[in-house]
C-alpha positions in Angstrom: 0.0 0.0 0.0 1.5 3.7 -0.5 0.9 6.7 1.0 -2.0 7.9 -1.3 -4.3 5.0 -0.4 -3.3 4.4 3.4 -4.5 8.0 4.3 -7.4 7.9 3.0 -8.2 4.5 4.8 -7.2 5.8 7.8 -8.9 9.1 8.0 -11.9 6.8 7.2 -11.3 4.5 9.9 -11.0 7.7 12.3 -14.5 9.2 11.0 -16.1 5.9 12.0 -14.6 5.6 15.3 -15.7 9.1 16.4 -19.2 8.4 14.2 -18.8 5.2 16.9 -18.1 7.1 19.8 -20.6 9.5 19.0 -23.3 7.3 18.3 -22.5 5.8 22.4 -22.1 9.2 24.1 -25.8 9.7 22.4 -27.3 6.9 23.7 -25.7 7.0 27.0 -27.1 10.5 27.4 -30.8 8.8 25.5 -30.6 6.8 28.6 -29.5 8.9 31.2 -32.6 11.1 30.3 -34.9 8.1 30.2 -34.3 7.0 33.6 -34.5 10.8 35.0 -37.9 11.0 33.8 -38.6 7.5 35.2 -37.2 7.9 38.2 -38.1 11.4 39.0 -40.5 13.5 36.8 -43.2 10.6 36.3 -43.4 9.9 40.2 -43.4 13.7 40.7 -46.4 14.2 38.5 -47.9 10.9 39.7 -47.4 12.8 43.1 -49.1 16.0 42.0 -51.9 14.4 41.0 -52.4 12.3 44.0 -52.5 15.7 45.4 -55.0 17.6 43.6 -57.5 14.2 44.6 -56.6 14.9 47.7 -57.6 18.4 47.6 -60.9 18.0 45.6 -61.9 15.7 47.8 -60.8 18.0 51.0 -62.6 20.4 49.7 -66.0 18.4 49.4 -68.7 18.8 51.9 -68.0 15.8 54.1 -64.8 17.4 54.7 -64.7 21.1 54.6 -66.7 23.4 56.7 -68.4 26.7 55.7 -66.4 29.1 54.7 -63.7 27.5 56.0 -60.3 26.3 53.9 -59.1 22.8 54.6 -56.7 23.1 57.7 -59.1 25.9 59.1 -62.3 23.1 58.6 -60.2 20.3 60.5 -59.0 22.6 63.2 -62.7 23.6 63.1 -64.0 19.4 63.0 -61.3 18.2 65.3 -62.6 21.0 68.5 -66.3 20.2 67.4 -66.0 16.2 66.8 -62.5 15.2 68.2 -59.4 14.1 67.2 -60.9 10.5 66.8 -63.9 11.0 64.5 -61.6 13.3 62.8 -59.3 10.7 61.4 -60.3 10.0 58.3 -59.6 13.5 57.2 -56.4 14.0 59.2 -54.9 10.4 57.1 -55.6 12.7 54.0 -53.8 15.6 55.3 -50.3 13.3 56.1 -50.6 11.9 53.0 -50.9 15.5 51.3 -48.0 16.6 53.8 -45.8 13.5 52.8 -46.3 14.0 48.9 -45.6 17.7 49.4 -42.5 16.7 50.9 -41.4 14.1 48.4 -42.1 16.4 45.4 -39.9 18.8 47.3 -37.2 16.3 47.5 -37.5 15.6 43.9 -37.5 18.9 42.6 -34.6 20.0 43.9 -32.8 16.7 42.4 -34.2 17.1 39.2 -33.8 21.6 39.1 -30.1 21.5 38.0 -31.2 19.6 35.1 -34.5 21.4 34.2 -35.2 22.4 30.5 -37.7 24.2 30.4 -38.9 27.7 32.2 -42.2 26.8 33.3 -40.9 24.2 35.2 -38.5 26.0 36.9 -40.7 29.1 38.1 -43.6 26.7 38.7 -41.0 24.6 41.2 -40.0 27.7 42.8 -43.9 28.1 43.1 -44.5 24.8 44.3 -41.6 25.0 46.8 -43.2 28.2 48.5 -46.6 26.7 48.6 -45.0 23.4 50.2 -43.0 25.0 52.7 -46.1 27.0 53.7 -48.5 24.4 53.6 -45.9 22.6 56.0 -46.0 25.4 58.8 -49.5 25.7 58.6 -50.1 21.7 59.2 -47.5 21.6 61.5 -49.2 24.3 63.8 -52.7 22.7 64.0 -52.0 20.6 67.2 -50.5 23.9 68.6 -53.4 26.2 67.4 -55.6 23.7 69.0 -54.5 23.4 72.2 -53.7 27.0 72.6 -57.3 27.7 71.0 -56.6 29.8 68.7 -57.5 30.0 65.1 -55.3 29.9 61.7 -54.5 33.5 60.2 -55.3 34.1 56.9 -55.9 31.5 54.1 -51.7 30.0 53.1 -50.7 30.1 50.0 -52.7 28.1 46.8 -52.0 25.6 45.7 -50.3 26.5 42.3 -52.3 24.7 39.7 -49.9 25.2 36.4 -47.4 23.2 37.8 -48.7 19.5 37.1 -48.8 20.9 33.1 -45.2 22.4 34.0 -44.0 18.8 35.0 -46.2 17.3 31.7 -44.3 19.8 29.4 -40.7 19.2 31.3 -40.8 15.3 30.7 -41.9 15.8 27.0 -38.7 18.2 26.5 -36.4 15.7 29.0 -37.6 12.5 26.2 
C-alpha cells in the first residue's frame, strides 16, 4: 500500500470511530434522560396528582366546613367532633403533607437539570406553597391546644405546575 491509499483509509477508519463514539455518548445521554424521567418526573407528576384528589376531595362537603379552607375546617371538626372522629380526614392531610415533601425532594434533584422555564418558576412556586402548607399543618395541634384559630388563608396551591412537569418530561424525552 502507498501513501495515497493508506490516508485515505485511515482518515476513514478515524471518522467511524468518532461516528462510533458519537453514536455511544448519544445513547448513554438517551438513557441517562430516560431514567430521569422515570425515576423522577413521572413519580413527581404521579405525586401532583395524587394531590389535587386529595384536595378536591378535601374540599368536598363531608370534609370542609363553611367558609372555612381545609386546615381551618379540620381545626374547626377536630374541636367540634374530636381528634378520633376526625381521622379520616387527618390520614388525608399526612398523606398530602408527605407527597408535598417528596415532590420537594425531587424537585430540587431534578432543578439542575430542568429544561424548560415553566418548570423552573412553577417549582420555585410549588416550593413556597409546600413550605407553607408545611408550617401551617405543622401548627394545628398547637393552634388547637392553645385555642386559637389559623391567620389568613396559606398560599394556593399552584395549579400550572402539574402541566409544567407534563411539558418538562416531554422536553427531557
Amino acid at each position: 500500500m502507498n501513501a495515497r491509499t493508506l490516508l485515505p483509509a485511515l482518515l476513514l477508519v478515524a471518522a467511524l470511530a468518532a461516528t462510533g463514539g458519537w453514536y455511544h455518548a448519544h445513547q448513554s445521554i438517551h438513557a441517562s434522560r430516560a431514567q430521569v424521567v422515570t425515576g423522577t418526573l413521572e413519580p413527581m407528576a404521579a405525586l401532583l396528582k395524587e394531590n389535587l384528589a386529595l384536595i378536591q376531595e378535601l374540599q368536598a362537603e363531608s370534609f370542609v366546613e363553611k367558609d372555612n379552607g381545609i386546615l381551618e375546617s379540620y381545626l374547626v371538626k377536630i374541636r367540634r367532633d374530636g381528634v378520633v372522629k376526625s381521622a379520616p380526614m387527618k390520614q388525608r392531610l399526612d398523606t398530602l403533607a408527605e407527597n408535598n415533601t417528596a415532590i420537594v425532594s425531587m424537585i430540587a434533584a431534578y432543578l439542575p437539570n430542568a429544561k424548560t422555564p415553566g418548570f423552573t418558576a412553577g417549582a420555585s412556586k410549588f416550593r413556597d406553597y409546600a413550605i407553607a402548607w408545611r408550617d401551617r399543618w405543622n401548627s394545628v395541634m398547637e393552634l388547637f391546644m392553645a385555642g386559637g384559630n389559623y391567620p389568613a388563608a396559606g398560599a394556593p396551591f399552584p395549579k400550572d405546575f402539574p402541566a409544567a412537569v407534563q411539558a418538562e418530561i416531554a422536553a427531557a424525552r
